[in-house]
PAFISE-514398 format. One record per residue (C-alpha): residue in one letter; residue number from 1; chain; x, y, z. Coordinates in steps of 0.02 Angstrom, whole numbers. Last residue first. Example, Ala and Ser with C-alpha at 12.3 -4.5 7.8 and 13.67 -1.06 7.14 Angstrom:
% residues 2
<mido><resn>S</resn><resi>2</resi><chain>A</chain><xx>684</xx><yy>-53</yy><zz>357</zz></mido>
<mido><resn>A</resn><resi>1</resi><chain>A</chain><xx>615</xx><yy>-225</yy><zz>390</zz></mido>
//
This chain:
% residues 143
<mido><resn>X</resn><resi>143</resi><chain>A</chain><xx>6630</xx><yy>6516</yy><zz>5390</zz></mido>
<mido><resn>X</resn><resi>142</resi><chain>A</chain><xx>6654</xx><yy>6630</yy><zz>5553</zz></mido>
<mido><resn>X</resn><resi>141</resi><chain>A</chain><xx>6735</xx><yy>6796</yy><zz>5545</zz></mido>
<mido><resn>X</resn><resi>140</resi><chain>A</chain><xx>6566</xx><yy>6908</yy><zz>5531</zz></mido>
<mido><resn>X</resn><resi>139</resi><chain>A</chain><xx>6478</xx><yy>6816</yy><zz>5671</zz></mido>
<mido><resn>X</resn><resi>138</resi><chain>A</chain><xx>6636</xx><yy>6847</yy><zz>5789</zz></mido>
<mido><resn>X</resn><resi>137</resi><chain>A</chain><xx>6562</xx><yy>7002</yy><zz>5862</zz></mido>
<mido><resn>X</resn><resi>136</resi><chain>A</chain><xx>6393</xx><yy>6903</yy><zz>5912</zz></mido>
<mido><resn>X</resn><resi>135</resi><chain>A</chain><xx>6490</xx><yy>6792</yy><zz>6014</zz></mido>
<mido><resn>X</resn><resi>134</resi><chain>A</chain><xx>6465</xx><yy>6623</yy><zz>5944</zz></mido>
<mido><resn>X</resn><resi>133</resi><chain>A</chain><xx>6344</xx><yy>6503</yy><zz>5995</zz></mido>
<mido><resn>X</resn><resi>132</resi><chain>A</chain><xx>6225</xx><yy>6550</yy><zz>5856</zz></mido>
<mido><resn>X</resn><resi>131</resi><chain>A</chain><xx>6357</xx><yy>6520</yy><zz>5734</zz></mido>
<mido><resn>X</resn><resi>130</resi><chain>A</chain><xx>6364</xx><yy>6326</yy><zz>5776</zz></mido>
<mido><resn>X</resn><resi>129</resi><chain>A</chain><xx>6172</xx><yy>6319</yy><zz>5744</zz></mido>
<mido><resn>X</resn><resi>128</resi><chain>A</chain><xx>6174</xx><yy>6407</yy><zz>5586</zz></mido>
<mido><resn>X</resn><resi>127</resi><chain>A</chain><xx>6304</xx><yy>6296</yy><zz>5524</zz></mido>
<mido><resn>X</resn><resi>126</resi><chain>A</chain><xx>6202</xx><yy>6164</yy><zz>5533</zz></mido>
<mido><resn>X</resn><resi>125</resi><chain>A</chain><xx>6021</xx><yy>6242</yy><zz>5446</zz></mido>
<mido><resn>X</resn><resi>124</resi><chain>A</chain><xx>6134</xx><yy>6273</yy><zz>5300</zz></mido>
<mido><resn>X</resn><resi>123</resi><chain>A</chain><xx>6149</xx><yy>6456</yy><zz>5236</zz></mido>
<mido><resn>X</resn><resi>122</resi><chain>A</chain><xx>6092</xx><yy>6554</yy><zz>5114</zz></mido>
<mido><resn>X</resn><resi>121</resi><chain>A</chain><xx>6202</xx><yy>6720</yy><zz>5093</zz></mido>
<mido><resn>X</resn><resi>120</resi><chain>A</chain><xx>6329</xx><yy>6740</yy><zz>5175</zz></mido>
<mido><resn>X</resn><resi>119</resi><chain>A</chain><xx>6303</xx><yy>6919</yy><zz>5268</zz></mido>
<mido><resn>X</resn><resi>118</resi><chain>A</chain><xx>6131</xx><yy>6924</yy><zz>5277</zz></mido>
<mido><resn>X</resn><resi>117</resi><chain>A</chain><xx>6130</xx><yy>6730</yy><zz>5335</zz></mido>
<mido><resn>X</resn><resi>116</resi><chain>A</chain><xx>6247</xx><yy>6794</yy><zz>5464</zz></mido>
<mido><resn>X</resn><resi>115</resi><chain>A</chain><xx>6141</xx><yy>6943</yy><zz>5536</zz></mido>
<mido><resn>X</resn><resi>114</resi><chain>A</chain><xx>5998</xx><yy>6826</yy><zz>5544</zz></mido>
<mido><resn>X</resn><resi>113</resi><chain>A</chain><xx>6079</xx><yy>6715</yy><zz>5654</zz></mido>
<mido><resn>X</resn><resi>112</resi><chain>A</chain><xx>6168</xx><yy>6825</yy><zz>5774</zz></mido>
<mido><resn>X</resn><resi>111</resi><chain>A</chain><xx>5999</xx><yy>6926</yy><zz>5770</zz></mido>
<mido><resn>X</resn><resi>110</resi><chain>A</chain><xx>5917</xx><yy>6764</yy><zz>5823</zz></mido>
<mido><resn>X</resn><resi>109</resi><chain>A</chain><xx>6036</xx><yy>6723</yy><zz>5954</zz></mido>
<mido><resn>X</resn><resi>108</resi><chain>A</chain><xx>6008</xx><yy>6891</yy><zz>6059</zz></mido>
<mido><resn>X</resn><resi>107</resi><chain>A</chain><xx>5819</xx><yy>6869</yy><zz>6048</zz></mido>
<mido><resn>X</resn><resi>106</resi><chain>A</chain><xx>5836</xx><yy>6716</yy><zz>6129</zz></mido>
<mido><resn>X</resn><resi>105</resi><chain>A</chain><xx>5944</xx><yy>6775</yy><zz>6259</zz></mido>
<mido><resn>X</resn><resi>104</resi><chain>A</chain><xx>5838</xx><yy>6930</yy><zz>6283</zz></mido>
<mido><resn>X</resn><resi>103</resi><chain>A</chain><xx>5682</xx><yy>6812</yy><zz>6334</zz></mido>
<mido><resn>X</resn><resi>102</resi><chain>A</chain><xx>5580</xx><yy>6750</yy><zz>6184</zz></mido>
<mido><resn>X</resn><resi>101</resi><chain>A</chain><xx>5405</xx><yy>6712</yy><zz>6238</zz></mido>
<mido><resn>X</resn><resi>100</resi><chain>A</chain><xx>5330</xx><yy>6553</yy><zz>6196</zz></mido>
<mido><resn>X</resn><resi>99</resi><chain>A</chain><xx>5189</xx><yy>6517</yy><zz>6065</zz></mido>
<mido><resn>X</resn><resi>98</resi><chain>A</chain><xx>5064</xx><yy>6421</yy><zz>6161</zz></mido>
<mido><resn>X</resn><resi>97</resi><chain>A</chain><xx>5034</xx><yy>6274</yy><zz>6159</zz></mido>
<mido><resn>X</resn><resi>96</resi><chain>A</chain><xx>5033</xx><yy>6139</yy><zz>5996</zz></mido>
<mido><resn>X</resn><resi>95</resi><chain>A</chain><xx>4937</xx><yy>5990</yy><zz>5965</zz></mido>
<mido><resn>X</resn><resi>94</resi><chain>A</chain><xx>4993</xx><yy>5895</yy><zz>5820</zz></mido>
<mido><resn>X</resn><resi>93</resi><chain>A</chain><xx>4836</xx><yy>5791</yy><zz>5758</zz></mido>
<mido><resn>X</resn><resi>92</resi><chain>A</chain><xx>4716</xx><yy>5884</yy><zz>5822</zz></mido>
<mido><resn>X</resn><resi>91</resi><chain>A</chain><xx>4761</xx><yy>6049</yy><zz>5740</zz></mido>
<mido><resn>X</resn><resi>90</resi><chain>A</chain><xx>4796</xx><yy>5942</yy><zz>5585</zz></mido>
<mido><resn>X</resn><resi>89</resi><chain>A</chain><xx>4609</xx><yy>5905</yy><zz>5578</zz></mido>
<mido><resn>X</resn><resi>88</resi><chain>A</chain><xx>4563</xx><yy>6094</yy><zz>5579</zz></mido>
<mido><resn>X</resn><resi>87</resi><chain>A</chain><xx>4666</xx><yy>6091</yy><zz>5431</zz></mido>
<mido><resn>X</resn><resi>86</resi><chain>A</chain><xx>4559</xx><yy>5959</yy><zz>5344</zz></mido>
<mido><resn>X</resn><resi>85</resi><chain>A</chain><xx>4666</xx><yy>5810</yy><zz>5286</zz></mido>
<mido><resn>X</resn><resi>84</resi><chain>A</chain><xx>4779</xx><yy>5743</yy><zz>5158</zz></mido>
<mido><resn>X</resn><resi>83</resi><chain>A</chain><xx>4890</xx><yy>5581</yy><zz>5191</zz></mido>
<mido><resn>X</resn><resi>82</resi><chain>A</chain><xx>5048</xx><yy>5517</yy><zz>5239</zz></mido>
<mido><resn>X</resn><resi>81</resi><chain>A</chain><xx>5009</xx><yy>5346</yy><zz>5347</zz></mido>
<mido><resn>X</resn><resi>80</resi><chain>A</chain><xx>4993</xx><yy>5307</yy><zz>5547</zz></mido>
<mido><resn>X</resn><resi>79</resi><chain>A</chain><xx>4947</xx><yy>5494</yy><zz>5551</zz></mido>
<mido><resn>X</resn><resi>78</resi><chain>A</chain><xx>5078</xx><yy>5592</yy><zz>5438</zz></mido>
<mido><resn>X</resn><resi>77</resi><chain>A</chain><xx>5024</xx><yy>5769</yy><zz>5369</zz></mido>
<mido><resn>X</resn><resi>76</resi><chain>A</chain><xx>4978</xx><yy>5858</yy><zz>5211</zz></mido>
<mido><resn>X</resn><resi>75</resi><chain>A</chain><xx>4848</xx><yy>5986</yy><zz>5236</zz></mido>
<mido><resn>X</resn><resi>74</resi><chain>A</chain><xx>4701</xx><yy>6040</yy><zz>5186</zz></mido>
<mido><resn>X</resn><resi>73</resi><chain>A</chain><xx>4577</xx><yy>6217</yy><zz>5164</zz></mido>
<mido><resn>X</resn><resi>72</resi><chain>A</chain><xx>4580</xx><yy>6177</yy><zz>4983</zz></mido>
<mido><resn>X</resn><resi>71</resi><chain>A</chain><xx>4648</xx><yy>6297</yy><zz>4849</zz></mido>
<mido><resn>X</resn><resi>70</resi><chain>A</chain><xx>4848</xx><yy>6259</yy><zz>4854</zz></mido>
<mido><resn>X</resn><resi>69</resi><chain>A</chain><xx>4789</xx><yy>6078</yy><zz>4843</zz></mido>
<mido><resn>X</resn><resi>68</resi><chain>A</chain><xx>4659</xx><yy>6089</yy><zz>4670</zz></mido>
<mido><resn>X</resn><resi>67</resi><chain>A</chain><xx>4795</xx><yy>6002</yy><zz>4578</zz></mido>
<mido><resn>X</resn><resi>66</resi><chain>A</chain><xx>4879</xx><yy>5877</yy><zz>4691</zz></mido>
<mido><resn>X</resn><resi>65</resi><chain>A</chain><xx>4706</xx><yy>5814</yy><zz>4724</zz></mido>
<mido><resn>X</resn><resi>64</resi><chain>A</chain><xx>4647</xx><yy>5802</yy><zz>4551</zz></mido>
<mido><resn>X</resn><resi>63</resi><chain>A</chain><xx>4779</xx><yy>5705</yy><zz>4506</zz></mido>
<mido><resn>X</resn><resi>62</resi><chain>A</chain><xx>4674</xx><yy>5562</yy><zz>4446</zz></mido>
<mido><resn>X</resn><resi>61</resi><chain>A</chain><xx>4479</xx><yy>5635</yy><zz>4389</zz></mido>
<mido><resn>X</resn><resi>60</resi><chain>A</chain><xx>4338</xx><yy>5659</yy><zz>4513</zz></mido>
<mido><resn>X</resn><resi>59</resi><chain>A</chain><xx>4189</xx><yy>5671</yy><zz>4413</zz></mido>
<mido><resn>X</resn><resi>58</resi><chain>A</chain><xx>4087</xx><yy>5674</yy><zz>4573</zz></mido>
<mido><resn>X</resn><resi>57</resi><chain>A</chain><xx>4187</xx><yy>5660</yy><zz>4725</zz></mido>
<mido><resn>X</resn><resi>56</resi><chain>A</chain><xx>4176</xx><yy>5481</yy><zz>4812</zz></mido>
<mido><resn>X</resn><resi>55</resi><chain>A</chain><xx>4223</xx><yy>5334</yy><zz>4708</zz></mido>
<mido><resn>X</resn><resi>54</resi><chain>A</chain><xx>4361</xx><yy>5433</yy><zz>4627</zz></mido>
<mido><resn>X</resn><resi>53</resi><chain>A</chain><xx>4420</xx><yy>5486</yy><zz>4787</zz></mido>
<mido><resn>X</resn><resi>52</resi><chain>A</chain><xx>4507</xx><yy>5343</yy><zz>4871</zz></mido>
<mido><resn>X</resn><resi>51</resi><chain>A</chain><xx>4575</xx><yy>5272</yy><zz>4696</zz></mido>
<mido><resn>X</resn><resi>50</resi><chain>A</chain><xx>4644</xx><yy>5441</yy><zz>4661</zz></mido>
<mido><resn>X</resn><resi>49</resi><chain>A</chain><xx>4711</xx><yy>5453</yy><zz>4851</zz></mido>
<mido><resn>X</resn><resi>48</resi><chain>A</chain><xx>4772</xx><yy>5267</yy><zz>4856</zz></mido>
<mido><resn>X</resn><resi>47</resi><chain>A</chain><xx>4870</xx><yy>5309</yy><zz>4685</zz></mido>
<mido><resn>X</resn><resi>46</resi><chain>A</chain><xx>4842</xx><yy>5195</yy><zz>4539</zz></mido>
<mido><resn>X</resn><resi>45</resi><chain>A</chain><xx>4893</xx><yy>5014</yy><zz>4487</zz></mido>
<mido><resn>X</resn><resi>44</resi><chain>A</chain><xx>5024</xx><yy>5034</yy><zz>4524</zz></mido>
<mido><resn>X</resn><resi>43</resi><chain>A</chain><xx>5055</xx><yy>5212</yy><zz>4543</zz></mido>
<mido><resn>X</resn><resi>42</resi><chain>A</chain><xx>5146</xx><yy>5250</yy><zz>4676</zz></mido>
<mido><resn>X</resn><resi>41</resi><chain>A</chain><xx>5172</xx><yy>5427</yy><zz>4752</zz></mido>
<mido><resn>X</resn><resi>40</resi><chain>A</chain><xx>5033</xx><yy>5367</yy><zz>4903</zz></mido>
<mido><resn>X</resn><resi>39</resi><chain>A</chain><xx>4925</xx><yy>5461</yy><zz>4987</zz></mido>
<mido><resn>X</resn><resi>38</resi><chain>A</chain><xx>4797</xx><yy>5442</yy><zz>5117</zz></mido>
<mido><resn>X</resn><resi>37</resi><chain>A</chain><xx>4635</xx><yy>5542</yy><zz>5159</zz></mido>
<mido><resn>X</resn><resi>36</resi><chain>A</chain><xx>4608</xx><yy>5582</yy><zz>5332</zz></mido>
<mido><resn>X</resn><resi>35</resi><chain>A</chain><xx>4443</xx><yy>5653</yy><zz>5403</zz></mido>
<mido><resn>X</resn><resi>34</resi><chain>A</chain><xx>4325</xx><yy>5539</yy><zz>5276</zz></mido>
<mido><resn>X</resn><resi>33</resi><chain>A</chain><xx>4174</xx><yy>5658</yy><zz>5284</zz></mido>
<mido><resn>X</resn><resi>32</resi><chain>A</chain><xx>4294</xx><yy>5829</yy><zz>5282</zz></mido>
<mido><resn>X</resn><resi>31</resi><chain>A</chain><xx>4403</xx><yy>5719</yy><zz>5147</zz></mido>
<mido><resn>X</resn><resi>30</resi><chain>A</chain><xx>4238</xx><yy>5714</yy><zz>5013</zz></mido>
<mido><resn>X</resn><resi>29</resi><chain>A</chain><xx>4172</xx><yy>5882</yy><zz>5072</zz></mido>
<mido><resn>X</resn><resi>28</resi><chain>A</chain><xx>4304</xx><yy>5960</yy><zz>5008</zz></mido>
<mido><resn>X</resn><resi>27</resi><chain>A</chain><xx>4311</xx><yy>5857</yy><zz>4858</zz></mido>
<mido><resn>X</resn><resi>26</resi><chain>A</chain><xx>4139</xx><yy>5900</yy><zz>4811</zz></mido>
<mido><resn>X</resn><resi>25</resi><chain>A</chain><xx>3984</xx><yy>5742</yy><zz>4829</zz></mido>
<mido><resn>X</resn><resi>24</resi><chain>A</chain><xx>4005</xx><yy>5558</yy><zz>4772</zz></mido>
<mido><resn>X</resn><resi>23</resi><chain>A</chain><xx>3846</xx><yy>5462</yy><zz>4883</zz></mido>
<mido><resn>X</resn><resi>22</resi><chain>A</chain><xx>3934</xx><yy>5391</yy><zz>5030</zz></mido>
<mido><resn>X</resn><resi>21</resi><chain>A</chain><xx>4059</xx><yy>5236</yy><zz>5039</zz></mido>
<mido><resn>X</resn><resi>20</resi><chain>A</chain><xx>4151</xx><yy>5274</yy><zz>5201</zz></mido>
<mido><resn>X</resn><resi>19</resi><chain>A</chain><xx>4043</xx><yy>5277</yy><zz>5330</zz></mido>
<mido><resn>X</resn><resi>18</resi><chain>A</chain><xx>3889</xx><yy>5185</yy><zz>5232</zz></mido>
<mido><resn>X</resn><resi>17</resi><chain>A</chain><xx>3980</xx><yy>5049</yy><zz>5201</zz></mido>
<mido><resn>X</resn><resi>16</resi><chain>A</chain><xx>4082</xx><yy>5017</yy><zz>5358</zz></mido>
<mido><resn>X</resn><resi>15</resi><chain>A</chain><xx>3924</xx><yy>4997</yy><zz>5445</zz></mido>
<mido><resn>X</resn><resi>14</resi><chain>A</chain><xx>3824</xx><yy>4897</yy><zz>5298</zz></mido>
<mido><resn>X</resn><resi>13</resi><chain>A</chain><xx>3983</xx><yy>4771</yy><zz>5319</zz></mido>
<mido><resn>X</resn><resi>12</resi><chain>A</chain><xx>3985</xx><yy>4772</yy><zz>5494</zz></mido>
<mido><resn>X</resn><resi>11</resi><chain>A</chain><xx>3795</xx><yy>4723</yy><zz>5489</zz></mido>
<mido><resn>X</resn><resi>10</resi><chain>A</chain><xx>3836</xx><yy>4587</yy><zz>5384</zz></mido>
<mido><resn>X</resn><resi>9</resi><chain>A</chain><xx>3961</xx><yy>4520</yy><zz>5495</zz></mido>
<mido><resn>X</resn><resi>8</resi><chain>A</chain><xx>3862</xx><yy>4513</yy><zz>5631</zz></mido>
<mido><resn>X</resn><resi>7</resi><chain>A</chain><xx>3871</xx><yy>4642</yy><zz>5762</zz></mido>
<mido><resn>X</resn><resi>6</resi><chain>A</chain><xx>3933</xx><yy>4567</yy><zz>5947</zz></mido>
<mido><resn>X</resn><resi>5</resi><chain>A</chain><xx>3779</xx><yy>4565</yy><zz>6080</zz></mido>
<mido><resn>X</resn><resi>4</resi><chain>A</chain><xx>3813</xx><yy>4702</yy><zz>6199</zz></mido>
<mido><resn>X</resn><resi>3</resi><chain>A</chain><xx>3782</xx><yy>4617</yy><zz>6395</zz></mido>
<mido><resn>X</resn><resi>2</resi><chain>A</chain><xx>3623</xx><yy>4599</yy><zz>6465</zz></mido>
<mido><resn>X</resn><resi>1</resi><chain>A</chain><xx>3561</xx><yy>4697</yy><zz>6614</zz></mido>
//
């Protein structure tokens, strides 16, 4: 048996070509085709996802994206880059288990918690943590 002869370059080219340089279609379908669409806030010259999409969703117009978000089944996530991409994607991505139980503990803390964010008001993420230690009689006296 031979071993794999290595593509040319030209038939790298037509490869990456017709992967990722289809016929425009929708915008869903546009990052369910490419799996991971990245984004950029910059925009010199443009943004990478209005540059990345206007050459593959039909009358795709900059800031479409950010528009039609809260409507498309996407997500905003980091892979090697920050980027848009389907949710089933993100399920990949950041694999989670199962949601554990909470044992009485657990449960205990959470009340602490929640009883002094009632009490104070909105609360920084910090001094939740050093409250949740606490006995849960002293949650009213702490600051």
């Amino acid at each position: 048996m031979s071993p794999l002869k290595a593509p040319s370059l030209g038939q790298l080219r037509r490869y990456a070509i017709t992967r990722s340089l289809f016929k425009a279609t929708s915008l869903p379908r546009a990052i369910a085709r490419l799996g991971f669409v990245q984004a950029d806030p910059m925009r010199a010259p443009a943004r990478a996802q209005d540059l990345i999409l206007a050459q593959r969703v039909e009358d795709y117009r900059a800031g479409e994206l950010e528009r039609r978000y809260p409507r498309l089944a996407i997500e905003e996530a980091f892979f090697v880059n920050y980027g848009f991409l389907p949710r089933q994607t993100l399920a990949l991505l950041h694999p989670r288990g199962a949601p554990r139980v909470w044992d009485a503990r657990m449960r205990a803390r959470a009340q602490e918690v929640l009883a002094f964010v009632r009490l104070h008001g909105p609360t920084h993420p910090r001094t939740c943590r050093r409250i949740s230690t606490m006995a849960a009689s002293d949650v009213g006296a702490a600051t």
